[in-house]
C-alpha positions, 0 to 999 in steps of 0.5 A: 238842113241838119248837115248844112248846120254841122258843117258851118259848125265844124267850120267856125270851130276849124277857125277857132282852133286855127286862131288859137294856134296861131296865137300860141305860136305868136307867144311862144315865138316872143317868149323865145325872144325874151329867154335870148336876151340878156339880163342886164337888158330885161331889168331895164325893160322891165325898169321901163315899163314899172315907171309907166305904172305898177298897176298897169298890166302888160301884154306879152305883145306890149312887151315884145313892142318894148324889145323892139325898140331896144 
């Protein structure tokens, strides 16, 4: 009973580690994006998002959404 219970164990900790790194790739994937684009484009981004509200924050992937449309 005792093994049963540490390989479902291990098993949901094997998932959460392959989520994490997968959501680490995603990041790093769209932070690569970003370092490419020029500078004269990231203030109009960003130009962009500070009129939709200063107070509102952005997620990396609401910001990559954003280089998607430019």
């Amino acid at each position: 009973m005792a093994s049963s219970y540490n390989d479902e164990f291990g098993s949901n900790n094997n998932l959460r580690i392959s989520l994490l790194k997968k959501q680490e790739m995603e990041v790093t994937e769209i932070l690569d994006r970003i370092i490419k684009l020029s500078d004269s484009l990231l203030v109009q981004i960003f130009s962009v998002l500070l009129t939709r509200g200063i107070h509102n924050l952005y997620s990396l992937k609401e910001v990559a959404l954003c280089l998607t449309l430019y």
